[in-house]
C-alpha positions in Angstrom: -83.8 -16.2 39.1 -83.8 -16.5 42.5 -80.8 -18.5 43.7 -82.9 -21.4 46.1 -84.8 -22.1 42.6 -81.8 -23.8 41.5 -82.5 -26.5 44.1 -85.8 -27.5 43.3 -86.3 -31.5 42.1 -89.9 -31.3 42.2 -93.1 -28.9 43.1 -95.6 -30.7 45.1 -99.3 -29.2 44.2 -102.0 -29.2 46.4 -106.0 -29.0 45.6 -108.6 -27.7 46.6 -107.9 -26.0 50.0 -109.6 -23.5 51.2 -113.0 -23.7 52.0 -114.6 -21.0 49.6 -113.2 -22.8 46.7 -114.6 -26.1 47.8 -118.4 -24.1 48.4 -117.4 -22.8 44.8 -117.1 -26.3 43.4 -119.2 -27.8 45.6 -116.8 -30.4 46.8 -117.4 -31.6 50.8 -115.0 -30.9 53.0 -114.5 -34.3 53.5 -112.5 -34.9 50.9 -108.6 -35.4 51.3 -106.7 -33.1 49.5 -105.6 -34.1 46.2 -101.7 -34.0 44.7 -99.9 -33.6 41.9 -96.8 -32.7 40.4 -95.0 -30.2 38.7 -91.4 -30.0 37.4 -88.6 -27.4 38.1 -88.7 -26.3 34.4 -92.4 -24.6 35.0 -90.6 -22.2 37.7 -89.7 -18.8 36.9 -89.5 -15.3 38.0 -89.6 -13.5 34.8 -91.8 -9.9 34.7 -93.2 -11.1 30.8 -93.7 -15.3 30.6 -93.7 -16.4 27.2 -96.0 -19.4 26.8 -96.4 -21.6 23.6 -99.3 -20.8 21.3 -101.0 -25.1 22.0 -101.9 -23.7 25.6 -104.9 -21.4 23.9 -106.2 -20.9 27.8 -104.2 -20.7 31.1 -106.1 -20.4 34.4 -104.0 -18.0 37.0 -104.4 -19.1 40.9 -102.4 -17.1 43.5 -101.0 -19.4 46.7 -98.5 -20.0 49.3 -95.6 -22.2 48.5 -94.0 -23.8 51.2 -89.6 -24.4 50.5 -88.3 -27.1 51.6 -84.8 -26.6 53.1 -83.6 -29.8 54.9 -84.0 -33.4 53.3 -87.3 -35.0 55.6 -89.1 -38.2 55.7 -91.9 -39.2 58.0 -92.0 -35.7 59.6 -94.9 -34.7 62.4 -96.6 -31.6 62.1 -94.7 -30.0 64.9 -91.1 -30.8 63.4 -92.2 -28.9 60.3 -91.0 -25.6 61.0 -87.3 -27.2 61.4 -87.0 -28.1 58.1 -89.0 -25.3 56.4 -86.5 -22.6 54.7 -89.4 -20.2 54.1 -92.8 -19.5 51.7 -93.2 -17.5 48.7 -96.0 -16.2 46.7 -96.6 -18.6 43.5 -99.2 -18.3 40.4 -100.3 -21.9 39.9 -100.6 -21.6 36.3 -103.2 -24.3 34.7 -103.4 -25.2 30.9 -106.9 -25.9 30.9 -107.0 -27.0 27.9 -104.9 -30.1 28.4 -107.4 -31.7 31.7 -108.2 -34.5 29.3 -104.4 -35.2 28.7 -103.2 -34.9 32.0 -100.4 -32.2 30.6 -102.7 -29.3 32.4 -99.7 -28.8 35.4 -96.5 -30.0 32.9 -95.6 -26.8 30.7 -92.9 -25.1 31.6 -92.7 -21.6 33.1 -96.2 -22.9 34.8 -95.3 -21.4 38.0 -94.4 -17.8 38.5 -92.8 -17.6 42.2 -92.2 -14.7 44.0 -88.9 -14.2 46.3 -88.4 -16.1 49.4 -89.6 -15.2 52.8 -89.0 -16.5 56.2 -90.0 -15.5 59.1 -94.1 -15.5 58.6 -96.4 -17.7 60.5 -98.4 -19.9 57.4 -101.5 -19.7 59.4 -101.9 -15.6 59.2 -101.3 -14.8 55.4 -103.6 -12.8 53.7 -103.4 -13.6 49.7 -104.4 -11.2 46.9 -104.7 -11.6 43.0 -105.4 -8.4 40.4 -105.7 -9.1 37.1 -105.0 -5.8 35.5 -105.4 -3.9 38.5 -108.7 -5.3 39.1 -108.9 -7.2 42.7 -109.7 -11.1 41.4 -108.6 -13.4 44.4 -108.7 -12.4 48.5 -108.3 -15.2 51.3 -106.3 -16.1 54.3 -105.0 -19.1 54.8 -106.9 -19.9 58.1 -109.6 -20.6 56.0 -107.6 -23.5 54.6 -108.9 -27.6 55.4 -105.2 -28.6 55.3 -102.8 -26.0 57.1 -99.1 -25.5 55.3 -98.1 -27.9 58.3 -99.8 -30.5 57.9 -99.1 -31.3 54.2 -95.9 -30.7 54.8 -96.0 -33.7 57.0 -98.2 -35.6 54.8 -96.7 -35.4 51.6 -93.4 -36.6 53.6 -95.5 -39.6 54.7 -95.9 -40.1 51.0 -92.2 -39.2 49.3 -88.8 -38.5 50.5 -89.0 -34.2 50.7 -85.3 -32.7 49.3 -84.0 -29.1 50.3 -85.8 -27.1 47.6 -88.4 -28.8 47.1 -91.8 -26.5 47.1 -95.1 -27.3 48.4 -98.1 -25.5 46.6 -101.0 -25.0 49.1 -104.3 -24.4 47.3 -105.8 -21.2 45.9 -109.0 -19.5 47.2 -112.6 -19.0 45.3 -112.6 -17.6 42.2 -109.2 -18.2 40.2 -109.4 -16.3 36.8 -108.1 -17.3 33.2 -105.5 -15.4 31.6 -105.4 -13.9 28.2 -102.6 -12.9 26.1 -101.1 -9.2 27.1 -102.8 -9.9 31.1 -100.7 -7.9 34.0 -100.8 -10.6 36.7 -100.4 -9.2 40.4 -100.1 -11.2 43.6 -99.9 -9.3 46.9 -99.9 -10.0 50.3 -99.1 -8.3 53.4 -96.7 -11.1 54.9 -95.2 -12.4 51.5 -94.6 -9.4 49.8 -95.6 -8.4 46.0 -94.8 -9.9 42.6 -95.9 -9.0 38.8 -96.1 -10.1 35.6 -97.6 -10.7 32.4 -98.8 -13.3 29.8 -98.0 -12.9 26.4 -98.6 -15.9 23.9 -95.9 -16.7 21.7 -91.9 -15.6 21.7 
C-alpha cells in the first residue's frame, strides 16, 4: 500500500460535481455540493478487491482525490496549493444497495486509490474509466461546479483538515455498476493509470 495511506484519518467525499452528471440527474447547478464521509479502512490499492457477498451491487465512479499534507483550518482558495501533498486517481465505490441505511460509502476497501502525484494543475485533468476495456467514464475537471480548490477550502471552513486526509471530487456522467469478475481501469493523462477487479466473496 502506498506509504502516505497510512496517514489518512478520514476521506472527505464530494457529490455531484461536474456538470454532465448534474444534466444526467437533473440536479440545478445551483445546488451546493453535498459531503460525506468515508473511513481509512475503505482505502486500498489491491489489483483483485474482495468485497462481502451483502453488497449484491457496487456502483464504480472514477475521480480526483485531493491529499492533504499539512494540518489546515479556515484555509482561502489561494493558500490551498501550500498545504496540498498531491492527487491521485480514486474509484468511489458505492454499495447501492445500502442508500436506505446510510452504509452505501462505509464498507471497507470502498475506495481503490491509485499512487500519488504532485505536480499536476487540478484544473487540466482529463479522467477515464473502462470497464473491461470498454471506454465507460471521460471528463475534465474544468467542467467541475466546485474546483479541487475551492472544496479544499470549504471543507476546512467545516472540519479541522490532517496531513493525509483525502478529498474526493465528484465523478462525471455516466458511472457504471460493477459485477463480480469486472476489470476496472482508470486512466488519465496527468494522474497516471490504475487496475483492478471485483470479485465477490474471499
Amino acid at each position: 500500500m502506498e506509504h502516505w495511506i497510512s496517514k489518512t484519518r478520514k476521506i472527505i467525499g464530494v457529490g455531484p460535481n461536474f456538470k454532465a452528471f448534474r444534466a444526467e440527474k437533473g440536479i440545478t447547478h445551483s445546488e451546493d455540493p453535498f459531503l460525506f464521509l468515508k473511513s481509512p479502512e475503505s482505502l486500498t490499492t489491491d489489483e483483485h478487491i474482495h468485497l462481502p457477498l451483502s453488497l449484491s451491487e457496487i456502483i464504480c465512479e472514477v475521480e480526483m482525490a485531493v491529499i492533504i499534507g499539512k494540518d489546515a483550518k479556515h484555509i482561502t482558495e489561494k493558500d490551498v496549493p501550500s498545504i496540498v501533498a498531491g492527487y491521485a486517481l480514486v474509484n468511489d465505490m458505492t454499495a447501492s444497495a445500502h442508500f436506505d441505511t446510510g452504509r452505501f460509502k462505509m464498507f471497507d476497501r470502498l475506495t481503490p486509490v491509485g499512487p500519488l502525484v504532485q505536480e499536476i494543475d487540478p484544473c487540466d485533468v482529463t479522467l477515464e474509466m473502462r470497464v473491461n476495456g470498454v471506454l465507460v467514464q471521460r471528463d475534465h475537471t474544468s467542467q467541475m461546479l466546485f474546483s479541487a480548490h475551492w472544496l479544499v477550502s470549504h471543507i476546512s471552513d467545516i472540519m479541522t483538515l490532517r496531513e493525509g486526509d483525502i478529498i474526493l471530487t465528484g465523478t462525471p456522467a455516466n458511472p457504471q455498476y460493477g459485477k463480480d469478475g469486472d476489470t476496472i481501469e482508470l486512466i488519465s493523462p496527468q494522474l497516471g493509470y490504475t487496475k483492478h477487479t471485483i470479485h465477490w466473496g474471499p
